[in-house]
Structure formats: C-alpha cells, structure tokens
N, C-alpha and C positions, 0 to 999 in steps of 0.2 A: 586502494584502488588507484590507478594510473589515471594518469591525465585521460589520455585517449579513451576509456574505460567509461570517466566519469562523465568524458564530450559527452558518447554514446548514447549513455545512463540518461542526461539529462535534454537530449533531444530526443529518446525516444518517450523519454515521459510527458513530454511539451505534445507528444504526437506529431513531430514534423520527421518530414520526407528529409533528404541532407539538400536538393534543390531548391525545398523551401526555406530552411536553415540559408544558405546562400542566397537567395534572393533577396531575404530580409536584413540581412548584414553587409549585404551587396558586395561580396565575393562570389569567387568560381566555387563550382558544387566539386572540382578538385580538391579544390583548397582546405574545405569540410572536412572530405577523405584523407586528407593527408594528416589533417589534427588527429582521427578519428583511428588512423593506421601507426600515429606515432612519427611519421617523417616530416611532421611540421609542429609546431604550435602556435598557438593563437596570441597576439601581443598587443601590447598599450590597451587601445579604446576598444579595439576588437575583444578584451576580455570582460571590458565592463561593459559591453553591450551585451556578451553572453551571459553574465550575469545579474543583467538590470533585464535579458529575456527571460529567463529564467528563474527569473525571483529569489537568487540564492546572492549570497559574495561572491566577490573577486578569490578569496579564501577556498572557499567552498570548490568552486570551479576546480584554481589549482593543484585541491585535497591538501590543503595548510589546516582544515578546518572541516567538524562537520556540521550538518545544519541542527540546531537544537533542537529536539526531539518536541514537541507540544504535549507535555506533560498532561495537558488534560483530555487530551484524548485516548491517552493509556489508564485515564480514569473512567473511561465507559465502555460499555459494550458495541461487538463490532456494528451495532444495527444505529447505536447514535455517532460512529464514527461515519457511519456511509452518510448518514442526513446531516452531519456538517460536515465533509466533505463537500455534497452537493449543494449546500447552501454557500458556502465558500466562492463555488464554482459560478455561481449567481443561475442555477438552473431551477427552474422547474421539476418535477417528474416527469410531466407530459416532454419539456424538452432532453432531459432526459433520456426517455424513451426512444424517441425519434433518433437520438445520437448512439442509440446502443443496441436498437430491435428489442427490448426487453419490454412486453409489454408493462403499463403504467401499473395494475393493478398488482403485480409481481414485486413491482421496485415498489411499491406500498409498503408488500411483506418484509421485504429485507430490511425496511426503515424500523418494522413491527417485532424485530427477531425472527424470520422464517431463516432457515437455514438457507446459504449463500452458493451457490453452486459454482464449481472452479470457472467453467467456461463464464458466466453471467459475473466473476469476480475480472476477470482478464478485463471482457468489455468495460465493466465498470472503470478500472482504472485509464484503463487507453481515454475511456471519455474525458473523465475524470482528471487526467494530465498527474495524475499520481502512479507512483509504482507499488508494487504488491506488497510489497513491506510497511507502508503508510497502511494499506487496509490494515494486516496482521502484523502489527509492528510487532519486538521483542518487546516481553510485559516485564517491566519494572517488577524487583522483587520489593512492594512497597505493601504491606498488608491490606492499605486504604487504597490504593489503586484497585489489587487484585477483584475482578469481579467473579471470579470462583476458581478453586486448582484447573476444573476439565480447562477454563480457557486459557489459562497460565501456560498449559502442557499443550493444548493446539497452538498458541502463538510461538513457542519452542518449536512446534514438529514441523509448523510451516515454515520460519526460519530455516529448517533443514532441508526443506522443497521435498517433503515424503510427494507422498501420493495422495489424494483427498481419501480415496479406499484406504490407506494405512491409518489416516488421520481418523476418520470415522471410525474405523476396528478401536482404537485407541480409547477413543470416546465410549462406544460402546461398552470396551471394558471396564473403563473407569463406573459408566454408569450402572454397572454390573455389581461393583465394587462398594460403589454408595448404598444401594439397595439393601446387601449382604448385612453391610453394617446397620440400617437403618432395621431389619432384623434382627439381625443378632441384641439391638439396643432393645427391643419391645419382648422380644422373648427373657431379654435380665431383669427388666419392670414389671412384666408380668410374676404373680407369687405361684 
C-alpha cells in the first residue's frame, strides 16, 4: 500500500473528515489532500503525530511495517471479536447504538452470534474506528485458532470483497455439505 493509500486508510478509519484531520494537526485541509493525492508528504513531527493519532508507528504510517495482527482475536468468533472491539472502544451498547442507529437489542444479538449484516457491519466499523478486515480478519491457518472450516472459508471470501449473497450461498453449501456427511456417517453405523 502507498503512502497516500495508507493516509486514507487510516483517517478514514479514525472516521475523520480531511478538515478535521487538519484542524487537529493544525495544517491546511490542502495539505491533507495533497499527502492523500501523492504530491506531498507528511514529515518530522507531523508523522509522529499521525501516528501517535492513530495509534499505529511512525513504520506503519510509512508501510515500513504492518501492524501486528492481535492473535487472539483470530482465536474467537466474529460475535466475541465485535464485543472487544467495543469494549476496547470504551462503549457501551446503548452508546453504541446511538453512534450507529442499530438498535441496542440487535447489537445484543451480534455480541450472542446472530448473523452480521453487511450494512449493520459498515456502521459498526465507521463507529468503531476499525476497518472491515479487523471485523473479518484473514484466519490464521492455526488448527487452534480455527473456530470451524465455514468461517475459515468466509474470512477468505470476505478478504476477496465477494458479495454477502455469494458469501451466504457459500455457506449454505458448505452447510449442505456437513449434513450430507453427517448422513452418510449414521447410515454406515447403522447395521
């Protein structure tokens, strides 16, 4: 990823506007654009302000480096990734809510395993100050991480940006697939 790229990347995950980016660094909102376009770049203490804003390195920023993966959140499923997440984020649900329209009772479910819905995952992250790949990271091929092939193969298909319908079919199949077998297993034990 390009410098410019990664500006982007990580002010739009902070969810700032490029004039609030400048206002807080106390540059022109040109100045922003121009990191952001490629015809400038951001130097000395301007970059360790953008990455003391952004909670990454001086590294990270310049893509010398990427940010270490949190290993233990590729050891659970996506419902205890979203509840630290937002414990992280020092929210509530009810606050939460209020920063995302989702009602409380909803963001309950998806802490519970209800299934995630693309639009209610966007919001989440915008609130969130995370990008959609911290939700669905890529999953560690670690046997102990994995919490089952279907979500190995949707953390894979959303890395690819399918479609949530391709991703569901997918699923489907799979779970098509288990069933089959889990037949075919009781019809061998039975004599």
């Amino acid at each position: 990823m390009e410098l410019r790229d990664r500006l982007r990347d990580l002010r739009a995950r902070k969810g700032l506007y490029q004039k609030e980016l400048a206002d807080l660094l106390g540059v022109a909102r040109s100045t922003v654009a121009a990191w952001e376009t490629g015809t400038k770049r951001p130097e000395g203490r301007t970059l360790e302000r953008l990455a003391d804003l952004y909670d990454v390195s001086v590294d990270y920023v310049l893509g010398r480096s990427e940010p270490g993966m949190d290993y233990d959140l590729l050891k659970v499923g996506l419902s205890q990734r979203l509840l630290l997440f937002r414990e992280r984020a020092g929210l509530t649900l009810k606050q939460l809510s209020a920063k995302t329209d989702i009602p409380v009772e909803t963001l309950a479910g998806y802490e519970d395993d209800a299934s995630l819905d693309e639009e209610d995952a966007s919001r989440l992250c915008r609130a969130l100050g995370i990008a959609y790949s911290d939700l669905y990271p890529p999953h560690v091929s670690d046997p102990e991480a994995a919490t089952s092939p279907t979500d190995d193969l949707v953390y894979f298909l959303r890395g690819k940006q399918l479609s949530s319908e391709d991703v569901e079919a997918v699923k489907d199949l799979l779970e098509a697939r288990r069933l089959r077998r889990e037949r075919e297993q009781r019809d061998k034990s039975q004599p």
